[in-house]
N, C-alpha and C positions, 0 to 999 in steps of 0.2 A: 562241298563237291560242286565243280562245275558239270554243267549241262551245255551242249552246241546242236547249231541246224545247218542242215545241208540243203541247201537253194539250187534249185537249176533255175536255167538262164531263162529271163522274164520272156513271157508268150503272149502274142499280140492277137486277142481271142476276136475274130470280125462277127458281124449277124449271120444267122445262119440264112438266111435269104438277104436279097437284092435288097434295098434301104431309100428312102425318099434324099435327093442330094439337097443344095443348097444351103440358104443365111437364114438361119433363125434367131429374132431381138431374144434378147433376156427383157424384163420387166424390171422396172425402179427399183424394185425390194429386192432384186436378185442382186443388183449393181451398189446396195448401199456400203458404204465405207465400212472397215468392220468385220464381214466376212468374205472375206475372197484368201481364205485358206482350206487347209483340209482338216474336216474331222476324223480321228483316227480312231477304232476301236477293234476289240478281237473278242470274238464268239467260242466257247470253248465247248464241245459237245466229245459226251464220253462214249459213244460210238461210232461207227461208219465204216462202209464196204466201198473199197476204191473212189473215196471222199472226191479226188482230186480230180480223176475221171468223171466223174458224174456231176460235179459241180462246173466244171470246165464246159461240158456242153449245156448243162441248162443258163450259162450266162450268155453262151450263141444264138440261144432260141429266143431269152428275154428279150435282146441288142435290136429283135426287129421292132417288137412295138416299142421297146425303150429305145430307137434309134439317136435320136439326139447325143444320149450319154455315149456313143460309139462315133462321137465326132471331135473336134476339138476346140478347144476357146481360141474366137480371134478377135481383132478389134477395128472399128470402124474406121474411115479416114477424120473421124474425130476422137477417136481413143476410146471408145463404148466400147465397151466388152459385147460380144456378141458371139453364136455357135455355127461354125463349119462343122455341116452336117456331111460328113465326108466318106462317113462307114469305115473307117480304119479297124475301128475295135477298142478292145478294154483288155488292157495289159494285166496278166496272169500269172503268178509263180506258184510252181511245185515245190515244197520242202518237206522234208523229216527231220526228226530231231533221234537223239542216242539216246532218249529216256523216257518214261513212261506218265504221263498227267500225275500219276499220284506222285511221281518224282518230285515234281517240281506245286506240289499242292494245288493242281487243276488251277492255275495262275491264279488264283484265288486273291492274293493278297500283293499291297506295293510296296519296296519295288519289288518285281517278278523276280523270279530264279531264273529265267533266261528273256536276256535283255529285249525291249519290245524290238528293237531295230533288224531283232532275229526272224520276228514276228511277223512283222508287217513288211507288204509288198512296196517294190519300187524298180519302176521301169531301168532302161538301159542307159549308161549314166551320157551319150550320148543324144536323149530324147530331152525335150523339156517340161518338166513336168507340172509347168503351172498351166500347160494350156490342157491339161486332162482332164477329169472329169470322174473317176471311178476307175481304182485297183484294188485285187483281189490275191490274198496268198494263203492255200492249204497248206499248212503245217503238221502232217502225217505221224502220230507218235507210237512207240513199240507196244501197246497197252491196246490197239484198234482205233485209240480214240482222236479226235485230231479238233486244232483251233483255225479257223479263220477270221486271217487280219484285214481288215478294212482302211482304204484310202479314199473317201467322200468330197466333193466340191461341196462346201456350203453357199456357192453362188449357184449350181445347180439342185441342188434339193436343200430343203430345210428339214427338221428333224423329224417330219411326217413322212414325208417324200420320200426320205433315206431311209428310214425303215422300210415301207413298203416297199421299193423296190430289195433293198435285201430277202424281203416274205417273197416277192415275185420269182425271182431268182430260185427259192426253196419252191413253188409252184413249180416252175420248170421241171427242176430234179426230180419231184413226185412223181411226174410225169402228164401233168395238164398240159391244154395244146394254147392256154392264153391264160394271162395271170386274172383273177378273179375281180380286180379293178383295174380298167383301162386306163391307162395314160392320156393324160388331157396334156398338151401346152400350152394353149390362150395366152402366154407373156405380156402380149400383146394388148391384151384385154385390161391391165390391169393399171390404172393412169399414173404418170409422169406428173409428181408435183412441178411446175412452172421455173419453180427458181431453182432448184435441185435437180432438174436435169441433166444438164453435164455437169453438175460438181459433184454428187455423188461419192465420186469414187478417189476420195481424199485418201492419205495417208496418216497412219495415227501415230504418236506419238508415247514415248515409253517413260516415264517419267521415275520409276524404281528400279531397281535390279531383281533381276527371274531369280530368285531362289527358294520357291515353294518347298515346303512339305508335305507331301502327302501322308493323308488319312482318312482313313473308311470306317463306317459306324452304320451298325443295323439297326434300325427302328421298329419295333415289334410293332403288333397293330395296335395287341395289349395299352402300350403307351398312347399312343397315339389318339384312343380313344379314351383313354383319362384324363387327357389335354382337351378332348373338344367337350367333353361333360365335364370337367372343370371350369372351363370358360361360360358353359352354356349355365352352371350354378350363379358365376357370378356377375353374368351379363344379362341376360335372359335371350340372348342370340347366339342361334347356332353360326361356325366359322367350317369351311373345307378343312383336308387332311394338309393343301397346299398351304394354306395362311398360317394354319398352327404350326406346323414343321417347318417353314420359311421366317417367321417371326422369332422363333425361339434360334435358329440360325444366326441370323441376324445378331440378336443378341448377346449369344454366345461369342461370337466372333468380334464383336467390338469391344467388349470388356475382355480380351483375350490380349488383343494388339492394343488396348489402354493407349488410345489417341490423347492430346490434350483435351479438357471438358468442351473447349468451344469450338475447336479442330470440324469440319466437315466430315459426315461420315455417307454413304449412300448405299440402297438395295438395289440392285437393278436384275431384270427378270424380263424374258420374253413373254408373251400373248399370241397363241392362235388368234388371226385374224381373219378366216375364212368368211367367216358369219359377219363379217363387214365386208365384204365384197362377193357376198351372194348373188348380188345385180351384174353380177361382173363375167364373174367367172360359171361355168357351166354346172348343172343342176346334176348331172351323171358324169361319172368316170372318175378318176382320180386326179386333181392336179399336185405335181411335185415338187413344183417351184416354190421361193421362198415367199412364206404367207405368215410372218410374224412381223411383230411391233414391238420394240423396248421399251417398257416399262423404269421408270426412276424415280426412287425415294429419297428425296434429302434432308437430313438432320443432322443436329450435333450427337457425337461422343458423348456426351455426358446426359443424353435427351433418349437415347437409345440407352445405353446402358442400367440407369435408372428408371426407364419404365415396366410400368407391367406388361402383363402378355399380350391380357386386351385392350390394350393401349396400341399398340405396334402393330396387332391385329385391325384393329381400325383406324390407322394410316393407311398399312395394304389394302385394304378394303375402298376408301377414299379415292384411290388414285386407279385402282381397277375400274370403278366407278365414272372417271373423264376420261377413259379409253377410246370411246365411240368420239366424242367431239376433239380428241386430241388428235387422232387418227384423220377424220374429215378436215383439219385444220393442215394437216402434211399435207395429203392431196393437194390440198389448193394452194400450197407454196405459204402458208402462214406461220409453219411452224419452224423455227429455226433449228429446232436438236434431231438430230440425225439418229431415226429407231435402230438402228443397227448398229451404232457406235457403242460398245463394250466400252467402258471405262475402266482405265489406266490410271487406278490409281490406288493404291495400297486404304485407304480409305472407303471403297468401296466391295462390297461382297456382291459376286457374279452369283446368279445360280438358274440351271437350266431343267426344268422338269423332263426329261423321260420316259417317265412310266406309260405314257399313251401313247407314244410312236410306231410300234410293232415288235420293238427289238427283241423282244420275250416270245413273239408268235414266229418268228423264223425258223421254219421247219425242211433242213437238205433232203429228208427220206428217215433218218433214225431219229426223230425227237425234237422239242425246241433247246434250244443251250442249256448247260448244265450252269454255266456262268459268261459272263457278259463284262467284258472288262475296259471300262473304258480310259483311254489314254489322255491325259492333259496334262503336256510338257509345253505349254507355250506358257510367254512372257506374263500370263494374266490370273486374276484371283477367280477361281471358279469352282463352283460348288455342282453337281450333279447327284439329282435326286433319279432314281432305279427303281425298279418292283426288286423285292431281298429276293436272292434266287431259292428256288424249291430246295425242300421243300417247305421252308421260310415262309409266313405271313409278313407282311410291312411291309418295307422300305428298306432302301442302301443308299448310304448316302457317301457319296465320293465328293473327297476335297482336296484341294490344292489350290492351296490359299492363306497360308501364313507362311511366316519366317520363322527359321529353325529357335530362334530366340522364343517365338511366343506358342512355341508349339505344345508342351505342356499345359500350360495355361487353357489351350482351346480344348485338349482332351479331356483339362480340368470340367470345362463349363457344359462341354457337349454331354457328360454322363447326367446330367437332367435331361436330355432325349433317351437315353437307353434303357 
């Protein structure tokens, strides 16, 4: 049985007051190659009273102190990406749908029963939509309950940022008169490595063909914590919940797609980087902007494949370890590899932690999500680690990242996490 949505025409929501005008810089890490797309996601909550209405104006109210995101991307007369703070707004659609969340399994699982495209907002096909910044669509369903889809710059927030404003947003609708962490911008504050200044903002290249599978796997905590007292028996060192769920990933995934043994295979993984630009940036408020650094593992197929846990375990470990001097070495124009550059290459396993961004605390007026679904249809291998939704202990772990050929194989390898 098919399921449809009915859309009304997208609504251009401005600040509910007057708004500061003007050129606001982005900072180096907002501009690095890599991200200047949008992250898409949709929040599924099994209640709400005129969702649409009420989320509609607490995005008016956020737009003042979030003013920046109710402007638009423009570019210097040297091609920097930079914010015309212009107070236009943040583009808005109303929709319902003819059927009810349990209809369609509280989109629970991929793909959806009603295709994300129905889901997610998208301005007027006369606007342009790279120079946005944040869209929003209520999807109203016959049951009371309703989803909203998200459209995110990851050159204006990073995966911290872009939660909290979504919790802000739900502050609104509560009815506070200011979200409970102030918005900082400081861009400005944050240095321009020397030789990467205007290069930056490179274009990358595709080297496979997009044709992922997706697959979802819950991680109890149960397990989770037989893998870190396992390791702790036969190491005498304790590992995070990230290294032992990341390493076994890893693992999993490379003896799934069975590279040749001496073939290159790589982990890559972002890092909060706040706490290295604590001198930098301000001591109170929130800043939203992008504040990570990629992380890269490189080894052979046949070197990953064949190791133990805590073997893989302490590579990730190692290389977490030259964060702080790798990081100081960008800065100052030393470092040649580009922290934002995602790697493009069927050899490499993405994967982005979640669980601490806020996505789970986003509360419109009835509750936080019942599920939280994230969308990853781009060209790239990417794993996304989740809190399991309630009332689940663990983890969720969302992937899209193998070919329809090795996709058995990986469900094979993955049932040692579950």
């Amino acid at each position: 049985m098919s399921f449809s949505v009915t859309k009304k025409a997208p609504e251009l929501v401005a600040p509910a007051e007057a708004t500061p005008t003007g050129t606001l810089s982005l900072s180096s890490l907002d501009r690095l190659r890599g991200i200047n797309y949008f992250v898409e996601m949709i929040f599924v909550f099994s209640r709400g009273e005129e969702p649409s209405k009420v989320i509609k104006e607490a995005i008016a109210k956020v737009l003042v102190p979030y003013y920046p995101v109710a402007g638009r991307l423009t570019r210097d007369a040297s091609g920097k990406m930079q914010v015309a703070c212009t107070g236009e707004g943040m583009w808005f659609v109303e929709a319902s749908a003819d059927c009810a969340l349990e209809d369609v399994d509280y989109l629970k699982e991929q793909p959806l029963m009603i295709s994300s495209e129905q889901l997610l907002p998208c301005a007027p096909p006369e606007i342009d939509q790279s120079t946005l910044w944040f869209m929003v669509q209520v999807t109203e369903f016959t049951c009371g309950g309703f989803a909203m889809g998200f459209k995110s710059s990851h050159v204006m927030f990073d995966g911290i940022g872009a939660g909290q404003f979504k919790v802000a947003i739900g502050e609104m609708a509560r009815g506070l008169t200011q979200p409970t962490l102030t918005p900082v911008w400081c861009r400005e504050d944050v240095p321009s490595p020397p030789e990467l200044a205007h290069a930056i903002e490179l274009t990358h290249s595709i080297t496979f063909p997009p044709n992922f599978e997706h697959h979802t796997l819950d991680i109890s905590l149960d397990r989770v914590n037989q893998l870190q007292s396992n390791i702790l028996e036969e190491t005498g060192q304790r590992c995070s919940v990230f290294d032992v769920v990341t390493a076994k990933l890893w693992q999993c995934r490379t003896r799934a797609i069975n590279q040749p043994p001496q073939s290159d295979v790589s982990l890559s993984f972002t890092v909060n980087i706040r706490q290295e630009l604590r001198k930098e940036l301000p001591s109170e408020g929130l800043y939203y902007g992008n504040c990570i650094f990629q992380v890269v593992i490189m080894a052979t197929s046949e070197q990953i494949a064949n190791a133990t846990l805590p073997e893989i375990i302490m590579l990730i470990k190692e290389e977490k370890k030259k964060l702080s001097a790798k990081f100081s070495k960008f800065l100052k124009g030393e470092k040649e590899d580009n922290p934002g550059m995602l790697l493009f290459t069927y050899g490499t396993t993405n994967l982005s932690d979640a669980r601490r961004v806020g996505l789970s605390e986003a509360d419109y007026g009835w509750g936080t999500p019942t599920y939280i679904v994230p969308l990853v249809e781009n060209p790239l291998s990417l794993c996304l680690l989740l809190n399991a939704p309630v009332p689940k202990k663990g983890m969720r772990l969302v992937t899209h990242c193998v070919m329809k050929e090795h996709l058995e194989a990986f469900k094979d390898e993955l049932k040692s996490l579950a």
